[in-house]
VOKEPA-733233 format. One record per residue (C-alpha): residue number from 1; residue in one letter; x, y, z. Coordinates in Angstrom, 3 decimals, always signed. Each point is the difference from the previous one (the first is absolute). Layout:
# residues N
(rec NUM 'A' (X Y Z))
...
END
This chain:
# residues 340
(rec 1 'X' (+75.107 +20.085 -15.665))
(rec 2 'X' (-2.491 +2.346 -1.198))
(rec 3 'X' (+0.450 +3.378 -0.916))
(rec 4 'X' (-3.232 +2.370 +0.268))
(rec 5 'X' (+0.231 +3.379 -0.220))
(rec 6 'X' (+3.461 +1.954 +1.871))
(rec 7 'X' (-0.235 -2.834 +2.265))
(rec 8 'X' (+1.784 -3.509 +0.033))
(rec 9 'X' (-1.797 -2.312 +1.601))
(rec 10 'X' (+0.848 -3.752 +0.972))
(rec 11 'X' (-3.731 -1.177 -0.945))
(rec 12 'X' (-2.025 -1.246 -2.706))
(rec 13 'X' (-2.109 +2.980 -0.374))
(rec 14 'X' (-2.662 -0.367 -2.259))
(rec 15 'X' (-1.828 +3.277 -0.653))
(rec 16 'X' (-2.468 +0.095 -2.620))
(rec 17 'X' (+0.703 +2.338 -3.120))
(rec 18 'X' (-2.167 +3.029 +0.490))
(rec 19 'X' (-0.757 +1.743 -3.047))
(rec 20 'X' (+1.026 +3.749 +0.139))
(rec 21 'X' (-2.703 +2.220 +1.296))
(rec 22 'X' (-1.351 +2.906 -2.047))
(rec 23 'X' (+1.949 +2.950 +1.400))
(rec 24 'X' (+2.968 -2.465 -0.522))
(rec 25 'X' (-0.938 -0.220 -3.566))
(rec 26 'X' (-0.878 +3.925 -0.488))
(rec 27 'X' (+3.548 +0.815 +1.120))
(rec 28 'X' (+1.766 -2.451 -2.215))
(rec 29 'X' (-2.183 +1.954 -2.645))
(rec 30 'X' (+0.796 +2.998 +1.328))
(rec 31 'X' (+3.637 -0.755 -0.056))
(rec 32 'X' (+0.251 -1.223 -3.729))
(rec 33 'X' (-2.693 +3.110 -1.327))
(rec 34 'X' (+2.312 +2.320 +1.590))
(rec 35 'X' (+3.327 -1.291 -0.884))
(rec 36 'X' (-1.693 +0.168 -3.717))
(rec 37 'X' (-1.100 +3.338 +0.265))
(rec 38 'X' (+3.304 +0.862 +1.117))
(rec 39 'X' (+2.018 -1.385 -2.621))
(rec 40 'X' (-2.557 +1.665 -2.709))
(rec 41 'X' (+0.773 +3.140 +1.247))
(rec 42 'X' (+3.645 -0.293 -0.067))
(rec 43 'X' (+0.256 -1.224 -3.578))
(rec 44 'X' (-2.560 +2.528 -1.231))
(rec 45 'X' (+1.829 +3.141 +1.642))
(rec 46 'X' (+3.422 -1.411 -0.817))
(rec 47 'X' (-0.553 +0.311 -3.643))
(rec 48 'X' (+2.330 -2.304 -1.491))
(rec 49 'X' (-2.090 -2.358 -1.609))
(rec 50 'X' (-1.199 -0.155 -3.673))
(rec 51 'X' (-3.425 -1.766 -1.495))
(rec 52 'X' (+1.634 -1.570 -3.004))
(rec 53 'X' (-3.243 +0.473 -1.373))
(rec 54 'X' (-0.277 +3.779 -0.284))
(rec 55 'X' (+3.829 +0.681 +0.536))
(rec 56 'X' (-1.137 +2.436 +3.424))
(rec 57 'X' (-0.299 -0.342 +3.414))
(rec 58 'X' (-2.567 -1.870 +1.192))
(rec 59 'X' (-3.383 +0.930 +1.734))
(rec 60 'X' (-1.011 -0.844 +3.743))
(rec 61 'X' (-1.869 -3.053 -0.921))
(rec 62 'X' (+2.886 -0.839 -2.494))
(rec 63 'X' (+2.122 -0.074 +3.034))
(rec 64 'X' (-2.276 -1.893 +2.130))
(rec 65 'X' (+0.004 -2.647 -2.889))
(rec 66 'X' (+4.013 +0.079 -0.204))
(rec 67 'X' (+0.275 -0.473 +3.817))
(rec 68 'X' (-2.191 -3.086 +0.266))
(rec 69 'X' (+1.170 -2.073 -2.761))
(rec 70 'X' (+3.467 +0.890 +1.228))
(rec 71 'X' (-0.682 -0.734 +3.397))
(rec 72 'X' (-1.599 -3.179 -1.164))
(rec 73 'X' (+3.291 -0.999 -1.982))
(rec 74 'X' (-2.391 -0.094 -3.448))
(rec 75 'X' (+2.021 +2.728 -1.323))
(rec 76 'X' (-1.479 +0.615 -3.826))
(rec 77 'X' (+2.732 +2.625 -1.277))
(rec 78 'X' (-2.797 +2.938 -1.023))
(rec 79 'X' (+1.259 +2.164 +2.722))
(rec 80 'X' (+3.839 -0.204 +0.771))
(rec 81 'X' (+1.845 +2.626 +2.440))
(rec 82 'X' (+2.891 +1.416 -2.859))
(rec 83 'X' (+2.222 +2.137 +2.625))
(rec 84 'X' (+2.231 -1.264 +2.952))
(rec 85 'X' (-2.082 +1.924 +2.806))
(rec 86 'X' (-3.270 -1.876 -0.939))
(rec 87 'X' (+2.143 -3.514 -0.658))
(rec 88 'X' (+1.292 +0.826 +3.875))
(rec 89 'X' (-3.907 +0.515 +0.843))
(rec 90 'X' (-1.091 -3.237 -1.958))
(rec 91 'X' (+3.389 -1.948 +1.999))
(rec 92 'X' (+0.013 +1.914 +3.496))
(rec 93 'X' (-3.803 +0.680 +0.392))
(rec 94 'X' (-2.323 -2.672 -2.050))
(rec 95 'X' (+2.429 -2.671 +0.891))
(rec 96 'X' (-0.598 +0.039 +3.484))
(rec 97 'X' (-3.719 +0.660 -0.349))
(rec 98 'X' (-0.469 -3.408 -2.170))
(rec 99 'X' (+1.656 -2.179 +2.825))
(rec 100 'X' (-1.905 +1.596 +2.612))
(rec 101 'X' (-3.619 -0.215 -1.789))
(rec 102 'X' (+1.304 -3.431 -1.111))
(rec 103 'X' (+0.523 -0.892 +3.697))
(rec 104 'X' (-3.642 +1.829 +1.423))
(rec 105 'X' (-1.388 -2.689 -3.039))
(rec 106 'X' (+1.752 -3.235 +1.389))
(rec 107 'X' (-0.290 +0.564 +3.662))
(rec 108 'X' (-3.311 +0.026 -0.511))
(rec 109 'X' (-0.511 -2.826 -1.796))
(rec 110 'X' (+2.285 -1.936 +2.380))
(rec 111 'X' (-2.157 +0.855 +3.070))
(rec 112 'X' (-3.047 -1.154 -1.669))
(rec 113 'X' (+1.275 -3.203 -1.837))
(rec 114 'X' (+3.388 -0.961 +0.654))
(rec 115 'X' (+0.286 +0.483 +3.600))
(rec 116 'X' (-3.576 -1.850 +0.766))
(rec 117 'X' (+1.120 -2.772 -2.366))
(rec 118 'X' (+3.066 -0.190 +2.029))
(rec 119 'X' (-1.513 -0.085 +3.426))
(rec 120 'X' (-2.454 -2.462 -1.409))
(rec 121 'X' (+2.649 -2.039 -0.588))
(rec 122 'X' (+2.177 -0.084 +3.627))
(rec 123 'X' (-3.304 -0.599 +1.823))
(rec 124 'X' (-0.450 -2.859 -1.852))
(rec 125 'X' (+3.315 -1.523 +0.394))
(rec 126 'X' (-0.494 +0.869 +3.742))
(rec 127 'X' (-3.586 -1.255 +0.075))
(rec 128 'X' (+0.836 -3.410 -1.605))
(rec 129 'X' (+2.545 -0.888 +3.199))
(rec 130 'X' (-2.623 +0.223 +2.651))
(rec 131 'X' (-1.489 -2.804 +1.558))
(rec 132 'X' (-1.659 -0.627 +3.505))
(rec 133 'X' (+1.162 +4.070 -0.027))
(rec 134 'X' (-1.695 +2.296 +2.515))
(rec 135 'X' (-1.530 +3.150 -1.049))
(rec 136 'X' (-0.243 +2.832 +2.031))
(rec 137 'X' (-2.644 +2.545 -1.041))
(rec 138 'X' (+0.921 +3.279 +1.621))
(rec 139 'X' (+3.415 +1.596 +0.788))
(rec 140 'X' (-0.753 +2.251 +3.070))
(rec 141 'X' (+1.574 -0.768 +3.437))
(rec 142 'X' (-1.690 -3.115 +0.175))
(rec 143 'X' (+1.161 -1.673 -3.105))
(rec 144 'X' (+3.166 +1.216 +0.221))
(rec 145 'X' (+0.443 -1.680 +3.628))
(rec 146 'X' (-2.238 -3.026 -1.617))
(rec 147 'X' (+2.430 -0.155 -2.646))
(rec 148 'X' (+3.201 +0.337 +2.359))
(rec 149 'X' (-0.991 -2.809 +2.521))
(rec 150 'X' (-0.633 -2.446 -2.971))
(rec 151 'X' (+3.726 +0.870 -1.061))
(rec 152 'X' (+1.174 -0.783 +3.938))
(rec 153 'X' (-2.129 -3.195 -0.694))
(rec 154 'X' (+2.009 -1.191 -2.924))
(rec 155 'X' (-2.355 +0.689 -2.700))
(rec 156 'X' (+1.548 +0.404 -3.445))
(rec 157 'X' (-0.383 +4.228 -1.201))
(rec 158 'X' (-0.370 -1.646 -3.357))
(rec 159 'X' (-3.202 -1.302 +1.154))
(rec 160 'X' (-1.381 +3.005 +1.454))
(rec 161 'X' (-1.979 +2.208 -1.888))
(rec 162 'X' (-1.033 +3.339 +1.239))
(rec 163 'X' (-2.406 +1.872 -1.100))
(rec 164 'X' (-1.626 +3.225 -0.087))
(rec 165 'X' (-1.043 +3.258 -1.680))
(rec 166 'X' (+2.673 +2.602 +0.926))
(rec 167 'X' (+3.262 -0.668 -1.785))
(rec 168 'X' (+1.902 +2.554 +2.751))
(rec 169 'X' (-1.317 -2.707 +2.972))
(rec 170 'X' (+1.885 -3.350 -2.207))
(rec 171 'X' (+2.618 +2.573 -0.069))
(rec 172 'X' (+0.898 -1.167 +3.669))
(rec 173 'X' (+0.234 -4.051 -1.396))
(rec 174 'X' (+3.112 +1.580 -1.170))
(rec 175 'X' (+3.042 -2.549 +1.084))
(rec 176 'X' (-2.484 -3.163 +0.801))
(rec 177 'X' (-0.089 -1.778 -3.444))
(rec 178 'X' (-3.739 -0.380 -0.082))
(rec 179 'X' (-1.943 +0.486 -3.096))
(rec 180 'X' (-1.945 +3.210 +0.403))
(rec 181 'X' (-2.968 +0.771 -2.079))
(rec 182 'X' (-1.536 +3.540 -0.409))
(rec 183 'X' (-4.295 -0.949 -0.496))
(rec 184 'X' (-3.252 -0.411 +1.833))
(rec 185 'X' (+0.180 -3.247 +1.509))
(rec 186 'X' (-3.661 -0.468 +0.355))
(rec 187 'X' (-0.129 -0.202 -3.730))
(rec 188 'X' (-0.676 -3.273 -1.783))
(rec 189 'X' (+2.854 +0.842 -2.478))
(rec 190 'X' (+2.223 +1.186 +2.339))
(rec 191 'X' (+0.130 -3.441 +1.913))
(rec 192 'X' (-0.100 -2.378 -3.110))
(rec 193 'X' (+3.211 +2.352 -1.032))
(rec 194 'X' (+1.744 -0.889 +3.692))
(rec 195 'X' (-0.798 -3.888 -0.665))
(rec 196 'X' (-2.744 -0.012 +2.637))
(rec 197 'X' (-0.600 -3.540 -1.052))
(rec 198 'X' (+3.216 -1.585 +1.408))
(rec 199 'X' (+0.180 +2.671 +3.086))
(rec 200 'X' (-0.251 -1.519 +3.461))
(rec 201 'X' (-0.386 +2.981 +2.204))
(rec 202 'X' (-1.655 +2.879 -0.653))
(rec 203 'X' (-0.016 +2.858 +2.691))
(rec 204 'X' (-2.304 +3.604 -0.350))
(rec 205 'X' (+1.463 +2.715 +1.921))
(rec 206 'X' (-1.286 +2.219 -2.138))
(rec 207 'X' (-1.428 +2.001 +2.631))
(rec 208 'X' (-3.521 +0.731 -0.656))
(rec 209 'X' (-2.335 -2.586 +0.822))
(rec 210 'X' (-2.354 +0.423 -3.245))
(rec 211 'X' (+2.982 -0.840 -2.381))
(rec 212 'X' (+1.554 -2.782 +2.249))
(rec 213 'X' (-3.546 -1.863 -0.192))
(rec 214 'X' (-0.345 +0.885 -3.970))
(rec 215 'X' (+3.440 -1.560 -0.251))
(rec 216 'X' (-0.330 -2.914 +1.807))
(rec 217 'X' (-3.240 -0.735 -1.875))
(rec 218 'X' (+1.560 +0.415 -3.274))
(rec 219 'X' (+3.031 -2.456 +1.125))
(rec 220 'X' (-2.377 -2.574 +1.656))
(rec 221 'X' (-1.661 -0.088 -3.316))
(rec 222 'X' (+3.300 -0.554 -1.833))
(rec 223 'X' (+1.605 -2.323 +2.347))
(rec 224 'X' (-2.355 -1.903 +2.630))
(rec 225 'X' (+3.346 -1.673 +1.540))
(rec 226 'X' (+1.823 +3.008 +0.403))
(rec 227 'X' (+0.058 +0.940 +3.799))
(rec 228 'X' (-0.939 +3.770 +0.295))
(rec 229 'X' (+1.379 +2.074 +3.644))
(rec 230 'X' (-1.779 +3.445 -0.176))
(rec 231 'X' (+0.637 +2.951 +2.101))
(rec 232 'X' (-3.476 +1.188 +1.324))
(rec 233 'X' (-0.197 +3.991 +1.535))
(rec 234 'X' (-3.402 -0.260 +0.987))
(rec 235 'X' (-1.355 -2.509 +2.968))
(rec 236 'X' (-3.929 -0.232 -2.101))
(rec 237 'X' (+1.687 -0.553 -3.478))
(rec 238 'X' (+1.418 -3.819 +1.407))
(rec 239 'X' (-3.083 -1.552 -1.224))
(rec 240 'X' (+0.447 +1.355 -3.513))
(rec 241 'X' (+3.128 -1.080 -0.598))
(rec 242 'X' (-0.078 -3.806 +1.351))
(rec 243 'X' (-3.275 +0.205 -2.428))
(rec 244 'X' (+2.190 +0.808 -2.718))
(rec 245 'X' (+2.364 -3.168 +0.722))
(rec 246 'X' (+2.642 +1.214 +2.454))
(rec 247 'X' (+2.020 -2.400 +1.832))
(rec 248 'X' (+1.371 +1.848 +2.927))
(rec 249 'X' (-0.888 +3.943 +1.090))
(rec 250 'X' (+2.150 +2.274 +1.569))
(rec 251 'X' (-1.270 +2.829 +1.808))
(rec 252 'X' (+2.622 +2.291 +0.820))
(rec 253 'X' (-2.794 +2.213 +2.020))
(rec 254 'X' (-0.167 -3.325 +2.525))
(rec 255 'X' (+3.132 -1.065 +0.288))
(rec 256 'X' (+1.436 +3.732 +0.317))
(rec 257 'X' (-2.982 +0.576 +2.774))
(rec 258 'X' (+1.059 -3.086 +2.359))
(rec 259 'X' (+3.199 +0.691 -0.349))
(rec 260 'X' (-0.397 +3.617 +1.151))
(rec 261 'X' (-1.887 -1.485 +2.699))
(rec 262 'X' (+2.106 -2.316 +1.038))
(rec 263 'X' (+2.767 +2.403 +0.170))
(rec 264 'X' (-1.593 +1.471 +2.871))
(rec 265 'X' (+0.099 -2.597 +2.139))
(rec 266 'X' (+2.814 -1.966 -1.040))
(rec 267 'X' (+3.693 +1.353 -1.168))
(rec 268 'X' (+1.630 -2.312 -1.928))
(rec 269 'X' (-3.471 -1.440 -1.794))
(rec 270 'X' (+0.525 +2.555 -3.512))
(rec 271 'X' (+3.793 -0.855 -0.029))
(rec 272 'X' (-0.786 -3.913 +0.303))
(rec 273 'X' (-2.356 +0.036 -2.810))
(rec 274 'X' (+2.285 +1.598 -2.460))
(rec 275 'X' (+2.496 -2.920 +0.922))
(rec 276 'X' (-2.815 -2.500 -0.608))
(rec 277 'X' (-1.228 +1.543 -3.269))
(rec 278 'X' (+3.369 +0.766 -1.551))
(rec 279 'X' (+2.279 -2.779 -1.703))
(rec 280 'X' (+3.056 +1.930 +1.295))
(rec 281 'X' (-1.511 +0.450 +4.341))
(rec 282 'X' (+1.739 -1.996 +2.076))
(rec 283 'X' (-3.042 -2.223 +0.203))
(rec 284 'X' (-2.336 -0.543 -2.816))
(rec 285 'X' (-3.780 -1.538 -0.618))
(rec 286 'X' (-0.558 -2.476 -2.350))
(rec 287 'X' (-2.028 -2.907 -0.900))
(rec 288 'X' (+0.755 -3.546 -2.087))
(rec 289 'X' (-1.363 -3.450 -0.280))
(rec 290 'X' (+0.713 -2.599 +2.305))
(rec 291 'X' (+2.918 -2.277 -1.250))
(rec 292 'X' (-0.063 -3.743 -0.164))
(rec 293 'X' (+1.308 -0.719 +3.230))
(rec 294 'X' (-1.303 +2.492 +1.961))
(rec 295 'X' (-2.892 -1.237 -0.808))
(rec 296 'X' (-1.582 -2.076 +3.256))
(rec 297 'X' (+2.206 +1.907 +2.308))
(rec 298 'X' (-1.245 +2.800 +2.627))
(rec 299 'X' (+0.058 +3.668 -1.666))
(rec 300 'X' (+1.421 +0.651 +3.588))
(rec 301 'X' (+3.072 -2.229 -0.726))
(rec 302 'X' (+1.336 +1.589 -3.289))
(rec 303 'X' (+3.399 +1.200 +0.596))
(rec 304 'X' (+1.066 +3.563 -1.332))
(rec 305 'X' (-3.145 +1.072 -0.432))
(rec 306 'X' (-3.169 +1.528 +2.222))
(rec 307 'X' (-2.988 -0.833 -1.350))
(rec 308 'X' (-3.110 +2.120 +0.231))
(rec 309 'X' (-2.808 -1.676 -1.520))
(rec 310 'X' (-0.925 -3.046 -2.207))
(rec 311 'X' (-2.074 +0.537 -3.023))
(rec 312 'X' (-1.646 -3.464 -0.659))
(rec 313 'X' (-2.620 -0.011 -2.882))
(rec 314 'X' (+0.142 +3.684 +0.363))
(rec 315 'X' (-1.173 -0.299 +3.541))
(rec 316 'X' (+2.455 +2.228 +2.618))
(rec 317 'X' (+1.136 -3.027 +3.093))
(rec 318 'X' (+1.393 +1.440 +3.030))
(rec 319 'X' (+3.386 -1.795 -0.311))
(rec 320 'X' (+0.096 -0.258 +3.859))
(rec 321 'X' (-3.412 -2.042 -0.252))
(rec 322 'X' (+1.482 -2.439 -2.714))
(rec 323 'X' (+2.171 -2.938 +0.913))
(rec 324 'X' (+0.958 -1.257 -3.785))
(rec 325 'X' (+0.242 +1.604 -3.811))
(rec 326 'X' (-1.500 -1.677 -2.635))
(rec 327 'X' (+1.154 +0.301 -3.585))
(rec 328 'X' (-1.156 +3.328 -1.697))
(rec 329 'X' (+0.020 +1.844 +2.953))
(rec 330 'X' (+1.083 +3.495 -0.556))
(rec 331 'X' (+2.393 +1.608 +2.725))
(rec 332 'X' (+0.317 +3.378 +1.064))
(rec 333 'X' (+3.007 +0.813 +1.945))
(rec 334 'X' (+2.663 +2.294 +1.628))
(rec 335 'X' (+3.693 -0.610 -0.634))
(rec 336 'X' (+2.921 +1.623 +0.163))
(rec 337 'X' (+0.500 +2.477 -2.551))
(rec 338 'X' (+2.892 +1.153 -2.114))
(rec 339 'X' (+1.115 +3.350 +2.142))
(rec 340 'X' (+2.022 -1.085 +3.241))
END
């Protein structure tokens, strides 16, 4: 469990420590100058202190000196309060002001060393138990449906890693247990930092074509065995990204366009691919190797399964054209899925 902000969340959330911005500085400032300025007048128009020095009140800037080496706990003993109201002003009044001053100080050096230190420190722990881990670069609608049908399909949320800029969209990973990581993801450092060596999958629904192919460069580069799925907006920009090393490319333009179509001449068509392309339909699509003694047998003869297609030596077979598997072939298939 992770605790970020007001919010508890049941994900490794790894958001990078941002130093405090200017106007967050200036106020801090602002804060401590005034609470100074403050106390300086209170002591000075109070009256009850003596300068051991010349036995008389002191001056403004005597005052000013008083307040910060009391606030400061140095305390020298030149200036003392000698009556009970400016003892109550030193107790009720500076008292106060020191812990709060003292807090502005350490809060602020927490968020720029302790907490990134910290943070540094659970991404590592979570970084160093991934292996053959997907990434998923982009938490929109798409990777958050990406990253929910790899759940349905028994993947591990320990070795999922989503990714994106905007900490309020891994806000919604809230619950799944994946490690969540607030960056760029078509940064070099940003993938050596989710173990980009060891991943398996890597899928870009990052929604804009440009970064998707700058990603999937930078993780082709990186990791020549890693099999990269991007999402792909526009029809002319398919080129450019199997140039930069993509595996498979969705295009949810197409596939929402024939659908649509479809659905005008068919009724049941967009409700029977959501069965096939959901784990939890009550049919699913899927796809595995040919086992050891299936193999020499009809495609037409497997039992609890419909194939589609054979992919021999990445060559699509009509399985109604082939009379026998051979070892290696890859099946893809309808079966019966989990709803009923």
């Amino acid at each position: 469990m992770a605790r970020t902000g007001r919010t508890t969340m049941a994900v490794k959330l790894y958001t990078p420590a941002r130093l405090p911005g200017l106007p967050s500085l200036l106020v801090r400032i602002g804060v401590v100058f005034a609470l100074l300025a403050a106390s300086t007048l209170i002591v000075y128009f109070e009256g009850g202190l003596v300068d051991s020095h010349t036995g008389r009140h002191p001056e403004l800037l005597d005052c000013v000196y008083f307040v910060l080496i009391t606030i400061t706990t140095v305390g020298y003993g030149d200036i003392v309060p000698v009556d009970t109201p400016s003892r109550l002003v030193d107790a009720l009044v500076l008292t106060p002001i020191r812990f709060i001053v003292l807090l502005i100080f350490v809060g602020t050096a927490y968020q720029l060393s302790i907490k990134q230190f910290q943070e540094e420190q659970r991404m590592k722990r979570a970084v160093s138990k991934l292996n053959d881990h997907t990434i998923v670069c982009g938490y929109g609608t798409t990777g958050q449906a990406a990253v929910r049908e790899l759940l349905l399909h028994g993947t591990r949320p320990d070795q999922i890693v989503v990714v994106d800029v905007d900490e309020n969209a891994l806000r919604a990973t809230s619950g799944l247990e994946v490690v969540a990581i607030q960056a760029d993801a078509a940064q070099e450092s940003t993938l050596n930092a989710m173990a980009i060596q060891r991943a398996a999958h890597v899928l870009i629904c990052t929604g804009r074509d440009d970064t998707a192919v700058l990603t999937a460069l930078t993780v082709q580069a990186l990791n020549p065995d890693c099999r990269i799925v991007a999402m792909c907006r526009q029809q002319e920009n398919v080129k450019l990204l199997q140039r930069s090393g993509v595996h498979s490319i969705i295009s949810p333009a197409l596939a929402g366009g024939t659908l649509i179509a479809a659905a005008t001449r068919q009724d049941h068509i967009v409700d029977t691919m959501k069965d096939l392309l959901s784990v939890g339909g009550a049919i699913r699509l899927d796809e595995r190797v040919v086992r050891a003694d299936e193999v020499g047998t009809s495609p037409r003869a497997l039992k609890g399964i419909t194939v589609l297609r054979v992919y021999r030596n990445d060559r699509a077979l009509d399985p109604a054209r082939l009379d026998t598997l051979a070892q290696g072939d890859i099946l893809v298939f309808v079966a019966p899925g989990n709803r009923t």
